[in-house]
N, C-alpha and C positions, 0 to 999 in steps of 0.2 A: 393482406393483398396477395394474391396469384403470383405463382411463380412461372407462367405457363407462357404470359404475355399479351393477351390484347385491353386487358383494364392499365396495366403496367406504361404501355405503349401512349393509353392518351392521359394517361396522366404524367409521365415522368418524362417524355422528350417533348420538347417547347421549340418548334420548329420557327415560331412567330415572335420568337424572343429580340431584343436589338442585337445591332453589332454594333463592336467597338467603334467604328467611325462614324454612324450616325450616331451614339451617345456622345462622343466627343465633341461633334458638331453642335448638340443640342445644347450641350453644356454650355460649351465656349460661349453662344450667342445669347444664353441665359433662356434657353425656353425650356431646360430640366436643370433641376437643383441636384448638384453631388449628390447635395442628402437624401433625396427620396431617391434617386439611383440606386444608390450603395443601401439605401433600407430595402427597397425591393430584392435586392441581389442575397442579400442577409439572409432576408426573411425566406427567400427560395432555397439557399443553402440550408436551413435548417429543416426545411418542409421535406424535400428531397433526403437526408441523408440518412433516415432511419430505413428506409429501403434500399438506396445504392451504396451506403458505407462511403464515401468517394473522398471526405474529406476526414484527415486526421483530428483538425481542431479548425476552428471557424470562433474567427478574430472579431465576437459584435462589437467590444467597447471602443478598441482600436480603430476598427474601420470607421464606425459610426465617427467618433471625434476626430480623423484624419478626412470622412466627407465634411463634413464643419466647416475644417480652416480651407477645402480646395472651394466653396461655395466663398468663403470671404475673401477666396482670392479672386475671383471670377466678379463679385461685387465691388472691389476694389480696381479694379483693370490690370492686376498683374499682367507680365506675359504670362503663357498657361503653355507645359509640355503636350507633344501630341495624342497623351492617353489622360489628359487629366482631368481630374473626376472617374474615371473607368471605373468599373471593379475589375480584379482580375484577381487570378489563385496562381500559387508556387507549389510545386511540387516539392515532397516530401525526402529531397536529398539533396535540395538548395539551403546553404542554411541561410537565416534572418534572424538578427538579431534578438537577443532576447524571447526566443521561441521555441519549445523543443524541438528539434530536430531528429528524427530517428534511423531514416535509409531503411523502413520497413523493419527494424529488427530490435528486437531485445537486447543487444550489445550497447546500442545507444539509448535506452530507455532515459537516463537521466542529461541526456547531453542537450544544452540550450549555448548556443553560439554566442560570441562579445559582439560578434559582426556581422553584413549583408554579405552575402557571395555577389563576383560583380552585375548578373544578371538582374538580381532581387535590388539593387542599389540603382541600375539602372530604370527600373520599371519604374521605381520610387521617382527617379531624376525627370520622368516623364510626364509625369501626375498620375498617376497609375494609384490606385488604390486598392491594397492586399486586403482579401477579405479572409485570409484562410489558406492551409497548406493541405495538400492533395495526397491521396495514400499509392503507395507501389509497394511490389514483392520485393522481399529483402534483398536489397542492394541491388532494388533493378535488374536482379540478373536474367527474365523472361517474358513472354509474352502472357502471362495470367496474371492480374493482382491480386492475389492471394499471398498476404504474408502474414508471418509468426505472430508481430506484433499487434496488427490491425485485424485479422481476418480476410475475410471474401469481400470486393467489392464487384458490386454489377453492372450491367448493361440497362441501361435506360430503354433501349428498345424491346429488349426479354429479360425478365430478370434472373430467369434461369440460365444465361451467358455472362460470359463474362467480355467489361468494354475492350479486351488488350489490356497489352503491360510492355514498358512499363511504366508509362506514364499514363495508365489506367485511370486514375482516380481525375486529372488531368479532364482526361478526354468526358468522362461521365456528368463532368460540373459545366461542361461547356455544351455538350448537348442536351443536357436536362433544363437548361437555361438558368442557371446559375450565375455563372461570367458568359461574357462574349470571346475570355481570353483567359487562355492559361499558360504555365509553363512548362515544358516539361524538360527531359532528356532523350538521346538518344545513339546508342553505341552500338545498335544491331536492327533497328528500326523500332524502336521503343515511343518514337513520337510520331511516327507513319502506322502503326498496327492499331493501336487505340483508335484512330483519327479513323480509317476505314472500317473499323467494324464497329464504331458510333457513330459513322456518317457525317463527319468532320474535314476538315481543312487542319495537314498536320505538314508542318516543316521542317525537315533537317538540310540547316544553310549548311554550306562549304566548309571545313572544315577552318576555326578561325574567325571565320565573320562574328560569333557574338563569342568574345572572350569568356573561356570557361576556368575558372577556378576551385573549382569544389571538389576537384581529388587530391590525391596525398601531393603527385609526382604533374608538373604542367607537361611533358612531352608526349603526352597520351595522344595516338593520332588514331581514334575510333569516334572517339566521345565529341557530343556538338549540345549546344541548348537549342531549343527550337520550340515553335508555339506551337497550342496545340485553338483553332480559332472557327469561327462561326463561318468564316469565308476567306476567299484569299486578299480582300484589302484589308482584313485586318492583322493577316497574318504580315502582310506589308508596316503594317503600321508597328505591328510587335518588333519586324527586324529593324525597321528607324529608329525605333526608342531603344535598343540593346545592341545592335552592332557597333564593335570598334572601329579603330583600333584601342588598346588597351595595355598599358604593362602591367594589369592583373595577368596577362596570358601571355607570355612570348612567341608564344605561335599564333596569336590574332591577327588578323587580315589589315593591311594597309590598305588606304583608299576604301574610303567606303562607298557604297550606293545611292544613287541620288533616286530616294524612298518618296519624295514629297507630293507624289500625285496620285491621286487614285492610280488603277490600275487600268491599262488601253486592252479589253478585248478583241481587237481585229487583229486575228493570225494570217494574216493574208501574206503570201510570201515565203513560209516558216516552211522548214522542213523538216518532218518528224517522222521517226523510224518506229515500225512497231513488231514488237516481240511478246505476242502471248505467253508462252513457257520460260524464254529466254534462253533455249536452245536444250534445256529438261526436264522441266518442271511440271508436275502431274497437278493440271490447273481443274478446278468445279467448273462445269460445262455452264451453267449460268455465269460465272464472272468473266469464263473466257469470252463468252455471247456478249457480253454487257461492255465490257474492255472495248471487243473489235467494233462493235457498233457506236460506241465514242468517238475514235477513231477515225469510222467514215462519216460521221457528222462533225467532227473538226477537218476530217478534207473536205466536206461540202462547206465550212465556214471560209474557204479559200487557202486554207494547207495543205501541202503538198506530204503528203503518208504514203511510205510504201514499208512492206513487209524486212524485217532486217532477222538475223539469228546472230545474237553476241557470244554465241558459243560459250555459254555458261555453265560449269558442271559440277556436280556433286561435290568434287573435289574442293571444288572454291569454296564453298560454302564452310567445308570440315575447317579450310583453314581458317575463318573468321572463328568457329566453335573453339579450335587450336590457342587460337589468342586471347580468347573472354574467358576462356579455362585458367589464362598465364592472370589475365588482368584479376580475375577474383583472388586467387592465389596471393599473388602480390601485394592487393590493398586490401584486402579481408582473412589472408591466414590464422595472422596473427591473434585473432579476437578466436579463436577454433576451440583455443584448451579452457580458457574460461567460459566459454559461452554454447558449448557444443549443444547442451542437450536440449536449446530452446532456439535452435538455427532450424531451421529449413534444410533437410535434409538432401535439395536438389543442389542447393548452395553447399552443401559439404561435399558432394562427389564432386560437384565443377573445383573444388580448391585445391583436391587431394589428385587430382587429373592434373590440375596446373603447377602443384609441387613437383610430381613425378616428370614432369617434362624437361630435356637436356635445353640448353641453351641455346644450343646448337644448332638443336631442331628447330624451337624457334624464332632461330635467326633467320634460316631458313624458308619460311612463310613468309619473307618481304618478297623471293623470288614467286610465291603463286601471286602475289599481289600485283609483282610487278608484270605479268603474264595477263592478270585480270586486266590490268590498265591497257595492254596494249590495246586486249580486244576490244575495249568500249570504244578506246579513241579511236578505232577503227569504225566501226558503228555513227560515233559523230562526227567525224568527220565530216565536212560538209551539210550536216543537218544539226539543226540548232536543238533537240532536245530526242529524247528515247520514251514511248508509251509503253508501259506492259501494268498489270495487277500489281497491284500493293499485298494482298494477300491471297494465296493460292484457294482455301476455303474457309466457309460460313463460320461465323463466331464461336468458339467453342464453350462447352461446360464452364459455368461460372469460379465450381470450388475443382485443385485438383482431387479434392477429395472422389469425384464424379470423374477421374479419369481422362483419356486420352482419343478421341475419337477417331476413327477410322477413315483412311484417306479416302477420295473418290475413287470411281473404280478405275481401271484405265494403266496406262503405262506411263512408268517418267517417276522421277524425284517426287516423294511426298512430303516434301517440308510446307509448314501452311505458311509462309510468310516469304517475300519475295526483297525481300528487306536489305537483310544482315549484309548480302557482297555490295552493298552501295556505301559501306562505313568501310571497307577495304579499300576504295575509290575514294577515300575519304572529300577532298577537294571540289567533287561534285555534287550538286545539292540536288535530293529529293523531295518530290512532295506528294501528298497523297490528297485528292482530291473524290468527292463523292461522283459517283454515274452513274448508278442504276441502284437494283434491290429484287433483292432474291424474291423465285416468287412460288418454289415448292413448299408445299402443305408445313414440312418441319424446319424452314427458316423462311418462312413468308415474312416479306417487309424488312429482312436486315440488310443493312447497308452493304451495297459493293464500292470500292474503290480504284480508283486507276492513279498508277505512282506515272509521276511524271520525274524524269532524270534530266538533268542539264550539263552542261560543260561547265568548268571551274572556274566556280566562284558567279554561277549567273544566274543565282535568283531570281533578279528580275525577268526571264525568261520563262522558269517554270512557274514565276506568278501569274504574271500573262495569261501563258496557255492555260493554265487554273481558271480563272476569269471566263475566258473563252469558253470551258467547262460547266461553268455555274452558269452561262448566259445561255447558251445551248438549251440548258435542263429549266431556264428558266427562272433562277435566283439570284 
């Protein structure tokens, strides 16, 4: 097969594939059987992966005998949870029982967990049926999936790009039509970067709302689980079945969300503020085109948009880089002297960055955080959510082996991803939503996305507006 893209294109992304709430609906009422769900979903995961690499392992005999008993509970009248019968996939640094688990790396090669992390325990709680665990770069720590253990995985749309990372593998099973749902992570926009450059629905809820348990230390206040989904009612439906509260997590959110209805697209009312650059961000003149004209098609949907600058800058960003420097450090030092010569070499400069760092300094980084917060809350104030780019540019090279490409031309901050300072804000939830698609000769048809930001802890807002997005475009 081409690595080039347009055989890759109709064969590997499944645009007409279900979503998780019509499957569940179909289930429940009995007009689809678990079984031939989760066989189809199978049989797709194993079609799919010798070209995208996307999944570590793929669960036939489990999945297959876990559709069984959800079909004999659906012929028996059980109650049934809101994902049950699903297929859905976990990402490869959640553990599940009885399953290897690796965080992309060679250190964990032999390590298979006693237990569910609470997310995977969750999804279980739900009817959710795990078909298989998703690949990411070692220990998550970039936007490439490319790691030591697994290799390169690709992009469904080109398979010379890569989907994002680093819930890469995630994002590729869910647009290749795979699942309608996956899980991912996200401590820097790891479940927002895949989603838009596969052309997905990715969410990082508020910090708290789905209790996360899967690092060494619970007070981590970057780290979020979040779905990576076909659309945004079912990325609703992924945070119904997984949000706490939870004493897996001490910092998980009280009072949860009332999830139980589709989602209402009439933004009429809403006030949303829009920041192309976000005050320096040297943005691809297609996505900046594609963002603004979102935009003014959610003020013609009856939103009220005007132009805002959150005065965002370089600096912020370093100190997000400052802290995933301290976090690798911290929860991955230690595996360095036995394991060095089959790590990821990007992963060894981030660790030996975060050893050399005073304490001091940072401590220090709560005050850019807390400087970031002012200015957003300044920004929402009075307007219920913020528009700008999810990612500054088009998908990049699939292996790093292929390199680093070159910003657009222009002035401003070149980071591709517009991510990372919304995990500084921890408490507010992003989501990345599809809007358009490139339409120059060397990323013709890749996905753009527009992140939509909200105020703390309001999901249901940036679902909304999501909604309103898909309806706009027509899906």
């Amino acid at each position: 097969m081409s690595d080039s893209g347009a055989v890759s294109h109709v064969e590997l992304v499944d645009a007409a594939a279900p979503t998780a709430h019509a499957l569940a609906s179909a289930i429940a009422s009995g007009e689809r059987s678990p079984v031939e769900v989760v066989a189809t979903a199978v049989e797709r995961a194993l079609m799919v992966q010798p070209s995208l690499n996307c999944f570590t392992s793929i669960w036939v005999d489990e999945a297959m005998a876990e559709s069984d008993r959800a079909a004999q509970d659906v012929a028996a009248g059980r109650p049934l949870g809101v994902l049950h019968g699903v297929p859905v996939a976990i990402k490869d640094t959640s553990p599940a029982a009885g399953h290897l688990t690796t965080f992309g790396s060679h250190a964990f090669a032999d390590y298979v967990p006693d237990h569910d992390a609470y997310v995977v325990g969750a999804l279980r709680r739900a009817g959710a049926i795990i078909i298989g665990q998703t690949t990411t770069p070692e220990f998550a720590h970039t936007l490439r999936t490319d790691s030591p253990r697994w290799g390169v995985t690709r992009n469904p749309h080109r398979l010379d790009r890569t989907p994002g990372g680093s819930s890469g593998g995630s994002a590729a099973a869910v647009a290749s039509g795979c699942v309608p749902l996956a899980e991912g992570s996200d401590m820097g926009g790891s479940v927002r970067i895949p989603a838009a450059w596969c052309g997905i629905v990715g969410l990082k809820p508020g910090l708290g709302r789905i209790p996360m348990d899967v690092l060494p230390a619970l007070f981590d206040t970057i780290s979020h689980h979040g779905p990576l989904a076909r659309c945004a009612d079912d990325a609703r439906l992924f945070l119904a079945a997984t949000q706490g509260p939870d004493d897996a997590d001490i910092l998980s959110v009280p009072g949860p969300l009332d999830l139980s209805r589709p989602l209402d697209a009439d933004i009429r009312g809403l006030r949303l503020g829009l920041s192309v650059d976000l005050g320096s961000w040297l943005v691809d003149e297609e996505i900046a085109a594609a963002v603004t004209a979102m935009a003014e098609q959610l003020g013609a949907a009856g939103a009220e948009v005007d132009i805002v600058d959150p005065g965002v800058t370089p600096y912020d960003e370093a100190a997000w880089v400052e802290m995933w420097r301290v976090f690798m450090a911290a929860n991955y030092g230690e595996l360095v002297a036995a394991h060095r010569e089959r790590m990821d070499p990007e992963v060894l400069q981030l660790i030996a960055a975060g050893e050399a760092m005073s304490a001091v300094h940072y401590k220090r980084l709560e005050r850019v955080r807390t400087s970031l917060w002012h200015r957003l809350r300044n920004v929402l104030a009075g307007r219920d959510a913020l528009l700008c780019p999810t990612m500054a540019q088009p998908p990049w090279p699939a292996a790093k082996a292929d390199g680093v490409p070159a910003p657009p031309p222009g002035d401003g901050y070149p980071s591709p991803d517009m991510t990372s300072i919304f995990n500084l804000v921890a408490p507010c939830p992003a989501l990345s939503v599809p809007c358009g698609e490139h339409a120059r000769p060397e990323h013709a048809g890749l996905p753009i996305g527009l992140q939509i930001v909200g105020p703390r802890w309001r999901e249901d807002i940036v679902l909304r507006i999501a909604r309103a997005v898909e309806v706009i475009r027509g899906s």
